[in-house]
N, C-alpha and C positions, 0 to 999 in steps of 0.2 A: 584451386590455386595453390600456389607452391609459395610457402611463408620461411624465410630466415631468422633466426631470434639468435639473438646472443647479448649479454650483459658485461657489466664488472670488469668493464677495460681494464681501467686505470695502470692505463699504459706511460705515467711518468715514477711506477714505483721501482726505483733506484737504491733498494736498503740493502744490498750485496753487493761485493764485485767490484773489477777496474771499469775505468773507461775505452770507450773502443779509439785506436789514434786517427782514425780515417777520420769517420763521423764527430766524433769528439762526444759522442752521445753514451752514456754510463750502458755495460754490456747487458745491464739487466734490464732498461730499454728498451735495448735491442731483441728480448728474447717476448716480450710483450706485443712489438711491433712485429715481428715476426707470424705469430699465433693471429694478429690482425691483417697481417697482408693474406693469411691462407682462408680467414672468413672471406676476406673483399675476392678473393680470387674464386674462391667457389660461388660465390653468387652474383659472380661475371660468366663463370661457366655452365652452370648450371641454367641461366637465365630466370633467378625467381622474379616471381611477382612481386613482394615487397621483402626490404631486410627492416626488419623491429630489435630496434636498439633498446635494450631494460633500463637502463639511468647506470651512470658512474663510470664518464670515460677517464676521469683521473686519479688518484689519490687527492689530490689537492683543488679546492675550490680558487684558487688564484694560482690556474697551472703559469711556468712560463711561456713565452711567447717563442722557443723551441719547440715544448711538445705540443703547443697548440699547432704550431705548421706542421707535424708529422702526424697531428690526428686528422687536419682538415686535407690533407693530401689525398687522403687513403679515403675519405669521405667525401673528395671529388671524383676519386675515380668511379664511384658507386652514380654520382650526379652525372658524370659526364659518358656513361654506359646508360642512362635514363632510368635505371634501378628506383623505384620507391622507396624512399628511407625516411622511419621515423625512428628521431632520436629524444629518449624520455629522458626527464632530467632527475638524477638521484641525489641524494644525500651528500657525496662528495664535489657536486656539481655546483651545488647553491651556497650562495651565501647567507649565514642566518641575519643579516641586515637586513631590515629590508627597504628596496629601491636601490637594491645594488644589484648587477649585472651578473647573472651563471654564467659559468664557462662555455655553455652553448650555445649564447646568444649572438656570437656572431656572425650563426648561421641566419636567424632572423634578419637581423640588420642589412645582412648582402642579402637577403630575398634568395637562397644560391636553389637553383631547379632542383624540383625531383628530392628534396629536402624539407623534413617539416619537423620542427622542432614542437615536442609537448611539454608545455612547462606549469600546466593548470589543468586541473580534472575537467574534462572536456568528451564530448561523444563525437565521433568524425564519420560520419555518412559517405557513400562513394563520391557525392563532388566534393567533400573534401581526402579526397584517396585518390585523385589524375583517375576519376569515374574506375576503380576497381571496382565488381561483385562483390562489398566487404563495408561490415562495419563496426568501429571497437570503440571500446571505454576506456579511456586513458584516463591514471590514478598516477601519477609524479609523487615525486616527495613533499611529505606536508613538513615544514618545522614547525618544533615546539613553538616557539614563539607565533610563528604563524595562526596555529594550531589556538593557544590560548587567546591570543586576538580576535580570532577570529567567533568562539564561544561564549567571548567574556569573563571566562575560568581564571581564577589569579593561582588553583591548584592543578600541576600537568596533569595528574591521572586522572582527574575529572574532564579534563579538559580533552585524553585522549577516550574516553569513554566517550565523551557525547560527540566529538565528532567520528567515529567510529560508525554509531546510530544514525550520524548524517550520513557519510557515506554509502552506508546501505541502502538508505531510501532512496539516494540520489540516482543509484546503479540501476534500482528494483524502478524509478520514475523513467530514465532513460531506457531500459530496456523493453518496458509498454511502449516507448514513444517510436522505436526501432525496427525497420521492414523485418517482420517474422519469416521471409522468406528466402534471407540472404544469410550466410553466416556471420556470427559476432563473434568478436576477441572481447577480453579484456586484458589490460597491460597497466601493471601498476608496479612501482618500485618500493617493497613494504615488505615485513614480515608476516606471516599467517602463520595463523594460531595451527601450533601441532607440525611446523615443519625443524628441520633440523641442521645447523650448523657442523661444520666440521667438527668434527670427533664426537657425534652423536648427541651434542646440549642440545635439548629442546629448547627453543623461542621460551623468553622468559618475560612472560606479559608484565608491562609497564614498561618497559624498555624503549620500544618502537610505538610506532603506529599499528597495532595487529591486527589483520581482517580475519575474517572471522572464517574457518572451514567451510560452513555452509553459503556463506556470498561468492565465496570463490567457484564453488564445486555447481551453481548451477547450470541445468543439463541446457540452459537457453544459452551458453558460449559455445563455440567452438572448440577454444583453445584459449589458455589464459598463461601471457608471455610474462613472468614476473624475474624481478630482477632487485638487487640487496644481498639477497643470503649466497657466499660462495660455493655450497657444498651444492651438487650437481643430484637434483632429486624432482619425481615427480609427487605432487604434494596428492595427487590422485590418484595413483599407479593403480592398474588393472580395470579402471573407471573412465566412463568420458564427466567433462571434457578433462584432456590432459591437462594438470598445471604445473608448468614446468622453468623450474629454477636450473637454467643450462651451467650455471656456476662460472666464475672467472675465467679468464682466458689463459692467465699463468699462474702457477702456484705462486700465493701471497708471501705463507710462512710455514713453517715448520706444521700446523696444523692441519695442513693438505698434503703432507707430506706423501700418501697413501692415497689419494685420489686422483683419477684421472680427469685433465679439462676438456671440456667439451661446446661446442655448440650446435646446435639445434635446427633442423630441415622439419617443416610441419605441410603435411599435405589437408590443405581442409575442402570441404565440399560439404552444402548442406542437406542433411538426409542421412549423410554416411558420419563413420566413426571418423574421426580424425586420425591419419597415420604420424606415427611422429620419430625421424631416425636421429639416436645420438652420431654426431659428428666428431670424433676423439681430434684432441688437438694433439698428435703424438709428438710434437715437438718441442714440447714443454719440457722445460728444465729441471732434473729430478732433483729432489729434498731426501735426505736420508738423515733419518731422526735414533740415535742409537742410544741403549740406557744400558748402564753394569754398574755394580756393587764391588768393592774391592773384599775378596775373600781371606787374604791371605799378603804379607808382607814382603814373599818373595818374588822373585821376576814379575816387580807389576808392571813393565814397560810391554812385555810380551803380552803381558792378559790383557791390557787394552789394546793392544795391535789386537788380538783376537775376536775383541768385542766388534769390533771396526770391519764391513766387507773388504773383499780384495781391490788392491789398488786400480784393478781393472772396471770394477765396479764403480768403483769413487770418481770415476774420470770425469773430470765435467760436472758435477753432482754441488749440490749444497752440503754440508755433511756436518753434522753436530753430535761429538758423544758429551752424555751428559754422568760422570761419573761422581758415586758418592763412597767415601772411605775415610778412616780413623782420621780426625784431623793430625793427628802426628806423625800419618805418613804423607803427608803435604811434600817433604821433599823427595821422595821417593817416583814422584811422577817424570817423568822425563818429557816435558811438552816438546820441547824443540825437537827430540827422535821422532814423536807423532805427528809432527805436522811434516817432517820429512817423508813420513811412512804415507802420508795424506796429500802431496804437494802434485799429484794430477788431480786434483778437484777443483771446482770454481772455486771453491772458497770451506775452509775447516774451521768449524768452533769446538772447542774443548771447555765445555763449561762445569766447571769443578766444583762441590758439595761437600764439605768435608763434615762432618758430625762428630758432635761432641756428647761423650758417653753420660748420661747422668744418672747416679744409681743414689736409690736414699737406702744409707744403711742406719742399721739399727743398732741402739745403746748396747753396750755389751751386759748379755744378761737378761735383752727382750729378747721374748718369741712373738710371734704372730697371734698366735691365741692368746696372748695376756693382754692387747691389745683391743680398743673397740675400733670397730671401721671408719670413724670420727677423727680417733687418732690416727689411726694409719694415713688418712685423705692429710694430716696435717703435716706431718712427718715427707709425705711427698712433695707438696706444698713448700714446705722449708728447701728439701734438699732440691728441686728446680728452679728453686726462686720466682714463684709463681706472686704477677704484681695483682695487687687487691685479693691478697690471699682471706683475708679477716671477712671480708662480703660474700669471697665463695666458701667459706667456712657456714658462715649463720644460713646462705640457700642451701649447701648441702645437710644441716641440722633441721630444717627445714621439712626438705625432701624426707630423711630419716624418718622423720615422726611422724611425718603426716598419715592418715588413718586409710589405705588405700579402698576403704568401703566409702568413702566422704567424694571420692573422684567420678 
């Protein structure tokens, strides 16, 4: 069967850019709705078997009642094409109240075909899949709060430890309970231990909810649809089953500046490897993230025009230099020439860093060697104006004497 996955809508992030005057809808929007109408449109042409939604179709847990008609549009068309669609519910979906209503529950409420919202760790068997060949573990967002409540835990990281343990048994319980002869997904909207964030930080346990490599990686799934981390990565690559973070649909921030978005075609069948094709979403709106240091006092307007691709490049583009130089040539910048030189882009930030020199000099008459390295750390200490200098005074005497046979 032929599976869709894709996550990390959050098709109301509007932190760039004008609005459109037709729509009246902010352009940046527009470029998120976009990347969503070329999913709904390929797995109307394609005819898959089911489209599996990772959690996070908004930035905002109380989206408005605008971008809920522009998610729920695009989300009939998939119902009213008879498309299977499960939609998880993430971390910007829920509200950490609780007994208050996610953003996705109005899909419950209308009962709407061909639509099933997961919003509790739950196992779904083909009659609950309109009798697919298929059966998955659905893992939702847990909140902390939830999370604590739920343990008894009055401290989170105990609290995400032992439900973590739960978790596990509960997958390893349901998966004995599961026909061995059909294939199984799991889909959970979480971080796992050891996958990676845009610009390479590893998952920094306590954070999240983290499952654990080896819950994720067992060879009893198929294919495991996860969704939370935007950077576009298989947590298993070269390995079955694939576990695959398809990443948002539009670049967020500047942080994705350098990666392409994507979502996700998975062919599964049981017996065989699972095939799984990146689907690039080439329509996504470029980030151009630029850095320079000011070298020299002369023609600085030209060296940052330099720093800067050509205007042909910037067309359309997000574009941010981020320059750092002597604070006292602050006037020397000519922003208004650069945003001139910048003014075919969606939108130019010039974020400015100016540094201030601090040198500790010394008494006239000291050298360096008449000095111990007690006094030198203090003498540095003075001349940067370092605050609780006297506390890191006594750890660095400390440090000093301590016996490094004693460590």
């Amino acid at each position: 069967m032929k599976l869709l996955h894709f996550a990390d809508a959050h098709i109301d992030m509007a932190n760039y850019g004008r609005h459109d005057p037709v729509s009246g809808l902010p352009l940046r929007v527009l470029d998120f709705l976009k990347s969503l109408d070329t999913i709904v449109d390929t797995a109307i042409e394609q005819q898959v078997d089911l489209v599996l939604f990772a959690g996070d179709a908004y930035k905002d847990r109380s989206p408005s009642p605008t971008f809920q008609r522009e998610w729920g549009q695009r989300m009939m068309r998939l119902s009213q094409a008879q498309i299977p669609t499960l939609l998880l519910v993430g971390n910007h979906d829920i509200s950490p109240a609780a007994g208050r209503a996610h953003a996705l529950q109005e899909f419950i409420t209308l009962q709407t075909p061909f639509i099933k919202v997961l919003d509790k760790p739950r196992k779904l068997t083909p009659q609950d899949l309109w009798d697919l060949p298929l059966q998955i573990v659905a893992i939702p967002w847990l909140t902390r709060s939830g999370l604590m409540a739920a343990t008894g835990e009055t401290d989170a990281a105990q609290a995400f430890g032992r439900i973590e343990e739960r978790i596990g048994d509960l997958i390893e319980t349901w998966l004995e309970e599961l026909d061995p002869t059909l294939p199984i997904l799991l889909t959970a909207h979480a971080s796992i231990e050891g996958a990676k964030f845009g610009g390479e930080r590893l998952v920094m346990l306590g954070n999240d909810l983290v499952l654990s490599g080896s819950l994720v990686k067992n060879p009893k799934f198929s294919y495991v649809a996860m969704g939370h981390i935007h950077k576009p990565q298989d947590v298993n690559a070269g390995s079955q089953p694939p576990v695959i973070y398809p990443g948002s649909i539009e670049r967020i921030d500047f942080g994705e500046a350098k990666e392409g978005r994507f979502f996700v075609i998975a062919e599964i069948e049981k017996g065989r490897e699972t095939k799984v094709q990146w689907m690039p979403l080439s329509g996504a709106r470029k980030f151009i993230d630029r850095r320079t240091s000011l070298q020299s006092s002369e023609n600085v307007t030209n060296a940052l025009k330099e720093a800067l691709p050509s205007p042909k490049e910037m067309f359309e583009a997000i574009v941010k230099l981020t320059v750092e130089y002597p604070r006292d040539w602050d006037a020397l910048i000519d922003e208004a020439a650069l945003r001139k030189y910048a003014e075919g882009a969606f939108e130019f930030h010039l974020a400015k860093r100016p540094q201030s020199e601090a040198r500790a000099r010394m008494a006239e008459g000291q050298t360096v060697g008449s000095l111990s390295p007690l006094d030198l750390l203090s003498q540095y200490f003075e001349a940067v104006k370092v605050s609780h200098a006297e506390e890191l005074k006594k750890l660095a005497q400390e440090i000093m004497t301590e016996d490094p046979l004693d460590t």
